[in-house]
N, CA, C and O atoms as a MOPAC input file, in Angstrom:
PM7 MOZYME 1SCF
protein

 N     82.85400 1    91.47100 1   347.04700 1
 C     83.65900 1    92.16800 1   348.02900 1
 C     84.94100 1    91.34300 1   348.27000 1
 O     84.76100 1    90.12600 1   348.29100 1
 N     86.17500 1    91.77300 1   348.45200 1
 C     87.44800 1    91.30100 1   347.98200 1
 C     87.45700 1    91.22000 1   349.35600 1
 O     86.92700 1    91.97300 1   350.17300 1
 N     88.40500 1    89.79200 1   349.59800 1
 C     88.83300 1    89.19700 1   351.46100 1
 C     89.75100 1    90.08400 1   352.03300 1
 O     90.62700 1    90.66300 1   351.39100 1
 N     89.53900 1    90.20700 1   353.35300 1
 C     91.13000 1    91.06700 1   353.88400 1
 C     92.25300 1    90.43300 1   353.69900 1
 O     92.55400 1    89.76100 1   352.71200 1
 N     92.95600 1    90.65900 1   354.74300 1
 C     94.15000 1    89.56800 1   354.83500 1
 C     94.30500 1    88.74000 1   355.90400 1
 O     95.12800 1    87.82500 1   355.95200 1
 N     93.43500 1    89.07400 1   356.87600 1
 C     93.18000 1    88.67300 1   358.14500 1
 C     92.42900 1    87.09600 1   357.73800 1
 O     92.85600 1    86.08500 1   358.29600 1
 N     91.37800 1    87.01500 1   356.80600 1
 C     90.04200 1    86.53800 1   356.37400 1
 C     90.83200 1    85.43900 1   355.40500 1
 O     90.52300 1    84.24900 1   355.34400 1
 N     91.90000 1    86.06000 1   354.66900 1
 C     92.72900 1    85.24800 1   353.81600 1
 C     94.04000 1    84.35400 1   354.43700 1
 O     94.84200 1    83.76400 1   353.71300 1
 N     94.08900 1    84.37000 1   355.74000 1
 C     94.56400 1    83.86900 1   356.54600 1
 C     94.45600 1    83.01900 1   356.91800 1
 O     95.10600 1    81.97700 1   356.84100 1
 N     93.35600 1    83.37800 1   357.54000 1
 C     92.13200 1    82.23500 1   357.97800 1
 C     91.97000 1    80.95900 1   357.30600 1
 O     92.20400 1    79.76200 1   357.47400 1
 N     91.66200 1    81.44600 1   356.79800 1
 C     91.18500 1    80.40400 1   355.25700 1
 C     92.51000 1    79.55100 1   354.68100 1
 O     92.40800 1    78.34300 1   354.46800 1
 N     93.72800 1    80.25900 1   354.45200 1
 C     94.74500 1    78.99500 1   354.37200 1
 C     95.62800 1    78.25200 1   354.99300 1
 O     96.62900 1    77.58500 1   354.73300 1
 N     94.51700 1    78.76700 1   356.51600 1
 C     95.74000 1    77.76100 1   357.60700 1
 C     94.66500 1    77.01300 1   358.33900 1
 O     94.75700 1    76.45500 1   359.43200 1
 N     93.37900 1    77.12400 1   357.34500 1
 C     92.39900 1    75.77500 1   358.29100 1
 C     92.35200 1    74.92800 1   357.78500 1
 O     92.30600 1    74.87200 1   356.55600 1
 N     92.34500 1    73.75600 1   358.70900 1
 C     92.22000 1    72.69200 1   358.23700 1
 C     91.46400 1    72.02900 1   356.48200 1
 O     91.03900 1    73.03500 1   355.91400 1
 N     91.28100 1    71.10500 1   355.82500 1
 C     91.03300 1    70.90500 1   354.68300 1
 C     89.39300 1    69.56200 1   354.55500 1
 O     89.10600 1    68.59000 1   353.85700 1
 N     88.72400 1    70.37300 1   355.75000 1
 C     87.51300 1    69.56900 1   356.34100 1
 C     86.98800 1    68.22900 1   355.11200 1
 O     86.92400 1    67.00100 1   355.16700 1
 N     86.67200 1    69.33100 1   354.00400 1
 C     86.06200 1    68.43100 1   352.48300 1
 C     86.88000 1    67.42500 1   352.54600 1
 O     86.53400 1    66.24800 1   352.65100 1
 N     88.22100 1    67.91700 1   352.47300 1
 C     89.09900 1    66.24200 1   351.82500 1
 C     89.05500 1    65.61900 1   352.91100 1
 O     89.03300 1    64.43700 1   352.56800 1
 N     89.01600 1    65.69000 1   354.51100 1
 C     89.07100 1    64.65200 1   355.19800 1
 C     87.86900 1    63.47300 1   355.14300 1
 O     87.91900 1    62.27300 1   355.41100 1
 N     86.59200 1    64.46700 1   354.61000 1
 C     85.14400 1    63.87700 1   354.52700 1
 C     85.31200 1    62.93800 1   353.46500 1
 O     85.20500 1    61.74500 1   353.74900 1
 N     85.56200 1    63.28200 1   352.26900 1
 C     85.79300 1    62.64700 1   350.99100 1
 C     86.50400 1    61.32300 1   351.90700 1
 O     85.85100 1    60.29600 1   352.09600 1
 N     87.93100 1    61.48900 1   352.44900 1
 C     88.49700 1    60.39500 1   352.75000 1
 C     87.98900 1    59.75500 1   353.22500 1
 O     88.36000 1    58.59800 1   353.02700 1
 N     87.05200 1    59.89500 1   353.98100 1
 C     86.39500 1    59.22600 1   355.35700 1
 C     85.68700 1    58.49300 1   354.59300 1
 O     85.82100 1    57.28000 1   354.75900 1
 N     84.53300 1    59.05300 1   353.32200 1
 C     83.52700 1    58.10700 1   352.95800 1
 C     84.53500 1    56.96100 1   352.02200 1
 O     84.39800 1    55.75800 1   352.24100 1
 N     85.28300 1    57.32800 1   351.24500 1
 C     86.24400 1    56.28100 1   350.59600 1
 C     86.30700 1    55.01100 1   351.39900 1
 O     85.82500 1    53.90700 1   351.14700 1
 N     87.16400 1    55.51300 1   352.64500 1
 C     87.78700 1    54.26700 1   353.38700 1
 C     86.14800 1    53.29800 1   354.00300 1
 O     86.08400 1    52.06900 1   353.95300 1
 N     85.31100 1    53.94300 1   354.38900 1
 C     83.85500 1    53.48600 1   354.45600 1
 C     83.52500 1    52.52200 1   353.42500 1
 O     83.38800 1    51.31800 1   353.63700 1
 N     83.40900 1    53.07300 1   352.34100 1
 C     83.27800 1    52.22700 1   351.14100 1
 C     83.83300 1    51.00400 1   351.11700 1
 O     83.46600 1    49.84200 1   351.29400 1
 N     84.80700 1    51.57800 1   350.85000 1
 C     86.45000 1    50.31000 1   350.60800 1
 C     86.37000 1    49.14500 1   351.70300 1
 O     86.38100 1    47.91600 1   351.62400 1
 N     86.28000 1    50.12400 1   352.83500 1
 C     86.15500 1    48.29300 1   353.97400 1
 C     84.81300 1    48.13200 1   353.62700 1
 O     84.87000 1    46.91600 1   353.44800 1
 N     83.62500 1    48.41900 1   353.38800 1
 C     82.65700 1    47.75400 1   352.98400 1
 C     82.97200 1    46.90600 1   352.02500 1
 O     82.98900 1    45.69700 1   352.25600 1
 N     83.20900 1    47.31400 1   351.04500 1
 C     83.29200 1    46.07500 1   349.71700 1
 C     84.44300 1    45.16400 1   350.19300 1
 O     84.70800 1    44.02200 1   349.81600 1
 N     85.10600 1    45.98600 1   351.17000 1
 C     86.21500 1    44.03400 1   350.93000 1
 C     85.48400 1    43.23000 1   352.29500 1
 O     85.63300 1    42.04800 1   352.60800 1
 N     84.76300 1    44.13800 1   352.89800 1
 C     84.36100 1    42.63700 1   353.94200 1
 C     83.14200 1    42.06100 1   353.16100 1
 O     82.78000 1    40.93100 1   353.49200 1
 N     82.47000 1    42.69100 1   352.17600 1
 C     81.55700 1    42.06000 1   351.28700 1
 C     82.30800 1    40.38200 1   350.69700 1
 O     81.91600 1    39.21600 1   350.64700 1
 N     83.39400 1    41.03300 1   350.38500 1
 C     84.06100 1    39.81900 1   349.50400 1
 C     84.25600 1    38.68500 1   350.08600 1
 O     84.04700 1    37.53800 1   349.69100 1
 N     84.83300 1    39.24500 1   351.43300 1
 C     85.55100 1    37.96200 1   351.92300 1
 C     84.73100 1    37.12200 1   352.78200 1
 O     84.98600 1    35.92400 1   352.91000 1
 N     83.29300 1    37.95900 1   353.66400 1
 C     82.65600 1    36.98200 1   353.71600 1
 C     81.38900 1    36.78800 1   352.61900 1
 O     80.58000 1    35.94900 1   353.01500 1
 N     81.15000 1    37.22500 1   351.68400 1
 C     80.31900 1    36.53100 1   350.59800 1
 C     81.08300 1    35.85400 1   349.90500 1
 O     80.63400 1    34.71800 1   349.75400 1
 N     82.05800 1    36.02700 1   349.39800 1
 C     83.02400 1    35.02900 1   348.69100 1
 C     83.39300 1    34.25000 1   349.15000 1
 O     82.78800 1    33.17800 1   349.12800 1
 N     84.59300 1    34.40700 1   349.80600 1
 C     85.59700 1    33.56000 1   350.40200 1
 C     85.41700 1    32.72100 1   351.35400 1
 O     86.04000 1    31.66700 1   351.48100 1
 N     84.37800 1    33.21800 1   352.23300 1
 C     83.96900 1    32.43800 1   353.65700 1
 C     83.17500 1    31.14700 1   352.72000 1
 O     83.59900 1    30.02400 1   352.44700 1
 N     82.00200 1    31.74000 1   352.40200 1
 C     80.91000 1    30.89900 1   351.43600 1
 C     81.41900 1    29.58500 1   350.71300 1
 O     80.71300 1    28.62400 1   350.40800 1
 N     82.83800 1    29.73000 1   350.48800 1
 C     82.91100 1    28.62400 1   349.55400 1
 C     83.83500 1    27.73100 1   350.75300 1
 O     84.64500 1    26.93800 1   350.27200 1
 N     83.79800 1    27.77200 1   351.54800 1
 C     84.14700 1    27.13400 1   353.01500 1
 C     85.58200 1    26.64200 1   352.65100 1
 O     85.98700 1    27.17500 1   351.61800 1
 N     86.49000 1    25.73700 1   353.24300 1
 C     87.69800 1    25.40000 1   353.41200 1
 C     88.13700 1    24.80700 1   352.36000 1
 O     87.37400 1    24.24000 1   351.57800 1
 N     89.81500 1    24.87400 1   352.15200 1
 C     90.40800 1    24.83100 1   350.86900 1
 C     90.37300 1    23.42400 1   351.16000 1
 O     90.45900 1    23.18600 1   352.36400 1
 N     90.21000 1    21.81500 1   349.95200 1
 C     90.02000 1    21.23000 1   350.03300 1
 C     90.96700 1    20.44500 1   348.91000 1
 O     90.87400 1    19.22600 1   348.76700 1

């Protein structure tokens, strides 16, 4: 069944929910692995000497 125009409206002036989610888990990720680094890495090997 083919959209109105009302329905097709709708639809390209709402917001873009998926890509904000996608973004959201990215940036989640991303600061996960760099605070992984810096304190498993960087902290760990204690002061520059």
């Amino acid at each position: 069944m083919p959209l109105s125009e009302e329905e097709k409206e709708k639809i390209l002036n709402s917001p873009p929910k998926g890509t904000w989610f996608i973004l959201f888990i990215y940036g989640v990720i991303s600061t996960a692995a760099w605070l992984a680094l810096y304190f498993g890495r960087f902290l760990a090997h204690g002061p520059i000497q």
